[in-house]
N, C-alpha and C positions, 0 to 999 in steps of 0.2 A: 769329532772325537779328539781327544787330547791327549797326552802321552803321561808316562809319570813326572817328567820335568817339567812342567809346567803349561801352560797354553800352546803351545806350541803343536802344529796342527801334523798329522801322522801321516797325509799324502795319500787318502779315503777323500775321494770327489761326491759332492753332494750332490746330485743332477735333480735339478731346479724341472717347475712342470713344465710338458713342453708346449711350443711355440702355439698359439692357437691358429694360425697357417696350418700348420702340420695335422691339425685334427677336425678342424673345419673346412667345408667344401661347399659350403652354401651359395655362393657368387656361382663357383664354377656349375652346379647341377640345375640353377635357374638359368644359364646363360646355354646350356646344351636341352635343355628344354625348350627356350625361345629359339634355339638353332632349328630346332626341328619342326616349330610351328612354322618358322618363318621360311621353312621349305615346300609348308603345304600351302599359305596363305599371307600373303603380304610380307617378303621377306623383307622390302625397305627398312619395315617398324620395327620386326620380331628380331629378324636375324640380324640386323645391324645395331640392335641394343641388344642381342644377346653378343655378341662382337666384343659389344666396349665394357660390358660387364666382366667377359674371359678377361680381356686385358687387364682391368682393377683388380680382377683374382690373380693374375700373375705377375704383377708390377707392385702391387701396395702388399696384399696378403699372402702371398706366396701360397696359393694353394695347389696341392697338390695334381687334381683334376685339371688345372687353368689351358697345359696346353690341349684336351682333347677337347675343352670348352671352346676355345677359338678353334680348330681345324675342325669344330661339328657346325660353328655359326658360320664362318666363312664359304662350306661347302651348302648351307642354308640360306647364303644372303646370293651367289653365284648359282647354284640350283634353282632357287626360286627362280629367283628372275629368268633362267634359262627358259624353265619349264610352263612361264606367264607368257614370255614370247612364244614359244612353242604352241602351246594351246589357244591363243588370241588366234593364230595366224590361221588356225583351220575353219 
């Protein structure tokens, strides 16, 4: 907006669209998806690419979900394998 004196701008902030971090979650809901397969079967593969995925969500695109995507893959990649040792062993 402008004033009557000329161009001069009147101190009305334009907010600009916002960030697509901010409205996208797509990293982070495939990344607590592979958290959770990789708790039931072969957490190596699942939960340690759902791992580095959280972290690309939270390092590059700021997403919002990113930290519950790593503390779902991590308790996926540490579970599994608890629970592969476990059931081997019987």
């Amino acid at each position: 907006m402008t004033t009557q004196y000329g161009n001069q701008p009147t101190g009305q902030q334009h907010h600009g669209a916002p960030q697509r971090g901010a409205s996208s979650n797509v990293l982070s809901i495939i990344a607590i998806v592979l958290g959770v397969i990789g708790f039931i079967i072969l957490p190596i593969v699942f939960a340690l690419a759902g791992l580095v995925m959280a972290i690309i969500a939270k390092t590059v695109r700021h997403e919002r979900l990113s930290t519950i995507a790593i503390v779902v893959s991590a308790i996926g990649l540490v579970g599994g394998m608890v629970l592969g040792a476990v059931l081997s062993s019987m």
